[in-house]
N, C-alpha and C positions, 0 to 999 in steps of 0.2 A: 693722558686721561682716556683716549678713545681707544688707546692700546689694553688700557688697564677694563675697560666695559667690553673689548672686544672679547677677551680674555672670562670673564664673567661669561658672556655668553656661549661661547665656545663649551666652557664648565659646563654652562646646567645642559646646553643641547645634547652634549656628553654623557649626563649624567641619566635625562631621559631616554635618550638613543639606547644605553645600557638597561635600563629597566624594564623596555621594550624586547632589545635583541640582545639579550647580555654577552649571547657567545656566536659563536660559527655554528653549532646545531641549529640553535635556531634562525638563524637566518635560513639552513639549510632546508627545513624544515616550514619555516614562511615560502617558501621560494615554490617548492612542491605543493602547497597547499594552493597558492595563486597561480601556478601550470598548469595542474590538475584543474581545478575549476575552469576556468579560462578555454582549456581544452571541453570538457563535457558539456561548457554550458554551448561553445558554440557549434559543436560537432554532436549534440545529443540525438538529435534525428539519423544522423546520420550510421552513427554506432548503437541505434537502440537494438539491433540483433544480439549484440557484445552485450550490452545489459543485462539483458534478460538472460543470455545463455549463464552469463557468469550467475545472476539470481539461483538458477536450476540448479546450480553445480555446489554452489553452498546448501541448498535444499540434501540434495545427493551426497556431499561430502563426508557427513557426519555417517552416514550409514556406510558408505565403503570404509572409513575407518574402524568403524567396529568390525565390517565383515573380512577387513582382510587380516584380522588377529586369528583368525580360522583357517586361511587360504592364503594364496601367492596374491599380490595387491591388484596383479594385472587382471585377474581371475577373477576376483571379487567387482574389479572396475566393470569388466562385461555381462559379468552377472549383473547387477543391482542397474547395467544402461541396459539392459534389455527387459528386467522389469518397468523400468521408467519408459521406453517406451511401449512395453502392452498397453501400461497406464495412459498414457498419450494419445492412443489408439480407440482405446475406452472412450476418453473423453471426445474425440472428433469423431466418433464414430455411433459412440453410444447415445452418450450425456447432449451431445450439441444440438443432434437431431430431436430429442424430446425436449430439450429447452426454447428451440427456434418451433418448433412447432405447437407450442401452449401459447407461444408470444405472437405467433400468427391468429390463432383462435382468439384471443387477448382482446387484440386488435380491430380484429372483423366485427367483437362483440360492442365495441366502442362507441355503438349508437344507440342500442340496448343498454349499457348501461348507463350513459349520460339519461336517458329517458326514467330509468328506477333511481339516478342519484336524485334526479329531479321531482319523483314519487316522492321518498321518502325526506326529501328537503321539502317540500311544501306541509309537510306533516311537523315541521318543527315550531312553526305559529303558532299551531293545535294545540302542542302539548305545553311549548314557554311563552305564551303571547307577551311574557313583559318583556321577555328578552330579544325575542324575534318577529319580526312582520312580515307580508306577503313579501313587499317591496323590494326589504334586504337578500329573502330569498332568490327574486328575479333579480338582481341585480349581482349577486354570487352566479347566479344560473348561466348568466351572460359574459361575465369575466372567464368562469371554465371553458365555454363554448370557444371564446376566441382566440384563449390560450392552445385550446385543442385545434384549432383550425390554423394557428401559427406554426405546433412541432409538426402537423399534418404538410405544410408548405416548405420547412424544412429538411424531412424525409424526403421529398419528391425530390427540390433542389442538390440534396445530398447524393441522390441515387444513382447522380451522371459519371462520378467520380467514384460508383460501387467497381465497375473493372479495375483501373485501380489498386483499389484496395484488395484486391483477389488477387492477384497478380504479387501483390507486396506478401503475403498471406501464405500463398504458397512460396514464396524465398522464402518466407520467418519456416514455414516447416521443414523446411532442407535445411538453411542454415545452422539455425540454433540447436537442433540436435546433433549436429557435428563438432558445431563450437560446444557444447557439456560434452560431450565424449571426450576430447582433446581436451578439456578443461583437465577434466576429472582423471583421466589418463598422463597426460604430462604436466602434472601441476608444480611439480620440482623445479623442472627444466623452464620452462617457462617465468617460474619466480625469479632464476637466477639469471637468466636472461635481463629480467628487467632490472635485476640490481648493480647490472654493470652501467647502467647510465645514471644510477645516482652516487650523492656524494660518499666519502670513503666516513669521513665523519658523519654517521647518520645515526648514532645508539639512541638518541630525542626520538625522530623520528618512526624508528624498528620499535620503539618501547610505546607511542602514542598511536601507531600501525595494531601494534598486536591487542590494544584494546578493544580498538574500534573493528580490528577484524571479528573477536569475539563477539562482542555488543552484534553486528551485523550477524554473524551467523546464528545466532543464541532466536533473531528476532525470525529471520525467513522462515528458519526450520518451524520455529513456535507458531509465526501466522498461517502457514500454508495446513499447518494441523490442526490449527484453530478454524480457520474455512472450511476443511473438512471436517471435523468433527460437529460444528454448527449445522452445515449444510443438512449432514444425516440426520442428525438427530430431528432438525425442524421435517426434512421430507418424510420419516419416518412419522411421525406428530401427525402431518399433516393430512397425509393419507387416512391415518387410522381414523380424522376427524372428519373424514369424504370432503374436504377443501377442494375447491378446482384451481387449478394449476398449481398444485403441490410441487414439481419438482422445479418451476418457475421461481416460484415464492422460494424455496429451498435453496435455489444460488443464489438470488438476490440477499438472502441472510447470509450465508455465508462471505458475499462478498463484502457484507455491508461491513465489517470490522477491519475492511483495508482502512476504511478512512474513521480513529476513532471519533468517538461521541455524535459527530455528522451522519455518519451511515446508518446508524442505531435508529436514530432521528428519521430520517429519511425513509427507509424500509420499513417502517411501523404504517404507512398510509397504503400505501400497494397489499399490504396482508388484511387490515381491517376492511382495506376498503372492498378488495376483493368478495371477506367475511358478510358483509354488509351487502351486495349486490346480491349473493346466494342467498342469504336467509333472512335481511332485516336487521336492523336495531337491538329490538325488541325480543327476538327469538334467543333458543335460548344456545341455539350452536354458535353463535354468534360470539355468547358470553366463553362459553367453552374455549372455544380460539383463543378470545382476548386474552383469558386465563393461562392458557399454553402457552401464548407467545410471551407475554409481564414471564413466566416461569422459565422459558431459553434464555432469555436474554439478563435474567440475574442469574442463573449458571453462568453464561458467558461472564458476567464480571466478577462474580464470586468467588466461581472454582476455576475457570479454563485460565484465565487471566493471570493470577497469582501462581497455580501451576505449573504453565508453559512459560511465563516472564519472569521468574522468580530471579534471575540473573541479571534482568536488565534493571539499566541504571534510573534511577528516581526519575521522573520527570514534571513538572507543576502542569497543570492540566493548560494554562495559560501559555506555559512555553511549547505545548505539542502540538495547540491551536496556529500561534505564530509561527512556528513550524510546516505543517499541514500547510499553509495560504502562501505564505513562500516561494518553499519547496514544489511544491501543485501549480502553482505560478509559473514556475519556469520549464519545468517538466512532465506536467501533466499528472498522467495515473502513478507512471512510477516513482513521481517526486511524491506525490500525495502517501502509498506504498511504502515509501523508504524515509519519509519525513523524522518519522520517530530515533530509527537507528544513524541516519543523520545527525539529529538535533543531541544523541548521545556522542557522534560522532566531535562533535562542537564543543559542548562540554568536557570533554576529556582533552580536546587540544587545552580547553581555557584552565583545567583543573592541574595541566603538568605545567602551563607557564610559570605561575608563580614559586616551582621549584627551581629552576635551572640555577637558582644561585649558587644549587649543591656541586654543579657542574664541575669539574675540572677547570681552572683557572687558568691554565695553559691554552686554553682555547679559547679566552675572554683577550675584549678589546685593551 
């Protein structure tokens, strides 16, 4: 009898084990996916140069392949890294300096403007008395104040550990444009490199690989033109509407679509509020703004979105939020960053499991 239950069990463990891992792919296939993780989650600091440069190199990738159907590929590789880096150049040389220097001004203004946010809050009584009273007002008034005297004690504590980060900052600039050159230059050699340490049975994995490489590339190339195209067009808006700190306000939209539906959110308060400090509620540059910005930001989902993503894979707004919190969770900006093309990354393992039945049976249990 206990022969005959062992037997039963043995069956169905069999029979799940199979329905799980039906063949050698996919174990092969589990196996890499649990090494890989395993590796990045506990080495992610450690390799965030390697990150970012491989980021760059897919940003670049797509344009040295077109450009080398014109030219020799090596030719086109030193052309397009040496536009990449003027472009780099621009940005630390140009872009950083008028960004760090509005957010200086910003900052210093920070007592002026808590004193006008507090002007035109005490005006809110005036205008809703059913909705607002003095009381709530000082009581809001006193919550900002001590939040601001918190990031204020923050920044200072933070500031010991600014060398540091200079230090770190200059590695990221020597390293990672060596690592994209060498990416972008020996990307063959270096694939095959790495496929001599996986399994010989791997077509699961090369076929669930080339998806997710797609998905991945389809998204860097799409967000990094999507920040840029955001950015100008808001700084360009912004100017023409004499805003202060236009080119401020202008990265912070653009970055704000690293992280979706949160950043949207987020960057709506620093541009109003800004709006608000210069002219008032009530004025009518004010409205103007408010009108511009409601106008960029359904562009962005309108036309850039559908656009530049039109290849990427569906995802329920619910799964890109668990996503986001996750992924951000364990890896900060760049989990937050690559959350999306992740969470397609996930999906597409989950969407080829329940093929492998089609597998070859010579390689089932």
């Amino acid at each position: 009898m206990n022969i005959k239950t062992d037997a039963v069990n043995f069956q169905f463990f069999k029979e799940h084990f199979n329905r799980i891992l039906p063949n050698s792919q996919t174990i092969a296939l589990a196996l890499i996916l649990i090494t890989g993780f395993v590796l990045i989650y506990t080495l992610s600091n450690i390799l965030m140069p390697v990150f970012a440069s491989i980021i760059l190199a897919y940003l670049l990738q797509g344009i040295v392949s077109k450009v080398s159907k014109k030219m020799p590929r090596l030719a086109a590789v030193y052309l397009i890294f040496s536009g990449f880096m003027t472009c780099l150049g621009l940005v630390l040389f140009v872009l950083m300096p008028m960004v760090s220097s509005q957010a200086v001004q910003l900052i210093q203004r920070i007592p002026e403007i808590i004193k006008r946010a507090q002007t035109e809050l005490m005006r809110l009584p005036e205008l809703y008395p059913q909705f607002m009273t003095e009381d709530n007002v000082r009581g809001i008034m006193v919550s900002i104040q001590d939040d601001l005297l918190q990031y204020g004690q923050e920044l200072i504590s933070n500031s010991a550990s600014s060398v540091v980060g200079l230090v770190t900052a200059i590695v990221y600039l020597f390293l990672v444009p060596l690592m994209v050159f060498f990416f972008l230059k020996d990307k063959q050699k270096l694939i095959d490199w790495f496929l001599q340490f996986m399994p010989r049975d791997r077509s699961l994995t090369i076929r669930v690989w080339e998806e997710v490489d797609m998905q991945i590339a389809n998204y860097v190339r799409g967000k990094f033109a999507e920040v840029f195209i955001l950015a100008s067009v808001s700084y360009v808006t912004y100017t023409i509407l004499d805003l202060n700190y236009a080119m401020l306000l202008a990265v912070l939209m653009g970055f704000s679509v690293v992280i979706p539906y949160v950043g949207a959110t987020l960057v709506t308060f620093p541009v109003l509020g800004v709006a608000i400090i210069q002219w008032g509620v009530t004025a009518d540059e004010f409205v103007y703004v408010a009108i511009a910005y409601s106008i960029i930001q359904a562009m962005d989902g309108v036309i850039l979105v559908p656009l530049l993503f039109s290849e990427a894979v569906n995802l329920h707004p619910i799964a890109i939020i668990i996503a986001i919190l996750f992924f951000g969770g364990m890896w900060g900006f760049w989990g937050v960053f690559f959350a999306i093309p992740l969470a397609t990354a996930v999906k597409a393992i989950l969407n080829a499991w329940p093929s492998l039945g089609d597998v070859s049976k010579e390689t089932s249990f």
